[in-house]
C-alpha positions as CSV (number, residue, x, y, z in Angstrom):
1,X,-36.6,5.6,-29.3
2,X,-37.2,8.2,-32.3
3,X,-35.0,8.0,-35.0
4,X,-34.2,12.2,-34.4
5,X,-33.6,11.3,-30.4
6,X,-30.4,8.9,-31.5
7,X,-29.4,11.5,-34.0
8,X,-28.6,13.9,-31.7
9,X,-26.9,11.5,-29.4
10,X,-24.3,9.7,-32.0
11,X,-22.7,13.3,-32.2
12,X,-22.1,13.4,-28.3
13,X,-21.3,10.1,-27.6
14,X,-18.6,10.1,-30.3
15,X,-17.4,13.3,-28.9
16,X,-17.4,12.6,-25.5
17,X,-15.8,8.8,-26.2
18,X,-12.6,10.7,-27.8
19,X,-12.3,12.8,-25.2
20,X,-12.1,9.9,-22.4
21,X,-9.7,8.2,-24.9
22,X,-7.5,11.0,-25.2
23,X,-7.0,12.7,-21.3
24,X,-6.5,8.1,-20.6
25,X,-4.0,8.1,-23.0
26,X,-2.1,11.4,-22.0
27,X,-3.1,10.6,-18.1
28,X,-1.0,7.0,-18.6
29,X,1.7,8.3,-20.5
30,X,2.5,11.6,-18.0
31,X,2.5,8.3,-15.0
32,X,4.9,6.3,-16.9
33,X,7.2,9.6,-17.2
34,X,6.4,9.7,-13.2
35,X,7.6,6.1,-12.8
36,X,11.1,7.0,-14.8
37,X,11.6,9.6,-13.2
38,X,11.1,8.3,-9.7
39,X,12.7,5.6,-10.1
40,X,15.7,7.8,-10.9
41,X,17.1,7.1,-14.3
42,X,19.2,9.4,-16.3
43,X,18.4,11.0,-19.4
44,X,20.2,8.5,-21.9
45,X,18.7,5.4,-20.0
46,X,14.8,7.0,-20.6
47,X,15.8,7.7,-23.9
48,X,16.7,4.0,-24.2
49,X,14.0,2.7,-22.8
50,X,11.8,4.7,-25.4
51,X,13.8,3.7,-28.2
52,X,13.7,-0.2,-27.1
53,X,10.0,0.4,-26.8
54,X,9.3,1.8,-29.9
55,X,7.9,-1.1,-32.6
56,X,10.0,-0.1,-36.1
57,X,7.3,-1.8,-38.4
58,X,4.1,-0.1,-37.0
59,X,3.5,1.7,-40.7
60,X,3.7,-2.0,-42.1
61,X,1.3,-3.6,-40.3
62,X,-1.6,-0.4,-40.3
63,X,-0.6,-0.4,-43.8
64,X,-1.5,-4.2,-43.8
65,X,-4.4,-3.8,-41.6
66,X,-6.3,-0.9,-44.0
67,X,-5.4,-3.0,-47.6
68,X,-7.5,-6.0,-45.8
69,X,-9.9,-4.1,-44.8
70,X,-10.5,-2.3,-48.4
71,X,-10.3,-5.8,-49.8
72,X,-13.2,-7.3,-47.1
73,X,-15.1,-4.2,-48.1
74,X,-14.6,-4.6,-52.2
75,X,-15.9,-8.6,-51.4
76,X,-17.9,-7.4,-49.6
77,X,-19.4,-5.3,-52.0
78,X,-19.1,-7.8,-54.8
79,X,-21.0,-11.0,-52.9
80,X,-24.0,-8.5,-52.0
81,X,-24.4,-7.5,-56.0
82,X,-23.7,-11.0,-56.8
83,X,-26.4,-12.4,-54.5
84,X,-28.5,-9.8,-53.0
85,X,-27.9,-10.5,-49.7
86,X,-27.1,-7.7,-47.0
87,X,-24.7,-9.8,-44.6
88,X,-21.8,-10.2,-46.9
89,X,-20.2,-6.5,-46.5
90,X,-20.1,-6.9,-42.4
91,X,-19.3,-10.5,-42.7
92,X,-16.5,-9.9,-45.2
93,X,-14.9,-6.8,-43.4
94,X,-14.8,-8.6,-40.2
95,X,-13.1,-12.1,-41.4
96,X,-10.9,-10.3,-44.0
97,X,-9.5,-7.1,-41.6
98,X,-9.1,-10.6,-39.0
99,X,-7.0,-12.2,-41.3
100,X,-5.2,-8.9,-41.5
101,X,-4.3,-8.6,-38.3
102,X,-3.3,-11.8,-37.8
103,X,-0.6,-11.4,-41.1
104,X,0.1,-8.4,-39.8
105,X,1.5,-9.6,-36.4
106,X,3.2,-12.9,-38.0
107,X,4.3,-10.7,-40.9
108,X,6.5,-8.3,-37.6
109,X,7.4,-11.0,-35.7
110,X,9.6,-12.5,-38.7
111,X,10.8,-9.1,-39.0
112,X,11.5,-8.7,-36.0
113,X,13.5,-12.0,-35.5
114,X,15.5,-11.1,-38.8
115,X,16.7,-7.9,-37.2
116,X,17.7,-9.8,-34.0
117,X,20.0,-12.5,-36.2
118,X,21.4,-9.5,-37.9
């Protein structure tokens, strides 16, 4: 295909890709309300159930998630000046926003286990 054929398309597909994302999302969380409500729970045991389903270090770990992903890029960055290879800025986001996640999860689940000995 021309290069000016898959110009036009990233546009639309990146348009059309949030959309379907966003009517899912609001689609599954109007059926869970559905559910609640069916199933015939008051006001103050929804509002618990929200509250016992919210996760309280969400900020943490995106917070975590981004600084590993600005450091794979910086390495990244550094490795492909250093040797002139093109592979080290995918490589480097990849492994390091990986490693992220994974601190990320271990670095809430000891939260969260402090706050249940507490």
């Amino acid at each position: 295909m021309a290069v000016e054929i898959i110009g036009v398309f990233i546009p639309i597909v990146f348009i059309l890709s949030t959309g379907i994302v966003l009517v899912t999302f609001f689609y599954l969380r109007s059926r869970e309300k559905q559910m609640l409500i069916e199933r015939g729970l008051s006001a103050e045991e929804v509002k618990l159930f929200y509250e016992q389903k919210r996760d309280p270090y969400n900020m943490l770990k995106i917070g975590i998630i981004l600084i590993s992903f600005g450091i794979g890029l910086g390495v990244g960055l550094i490795l492909e000046d250093y040797t002139y290879k093109e592979y080290w800025i995918p490589f480097s986001m990849f492994a390091v926003t990986g490693a992220g996640f994974v601190i990320a999860n271990l670095v809430g689940i000891k939260l969260n286990k402090k706050n249940e000995n507490k």
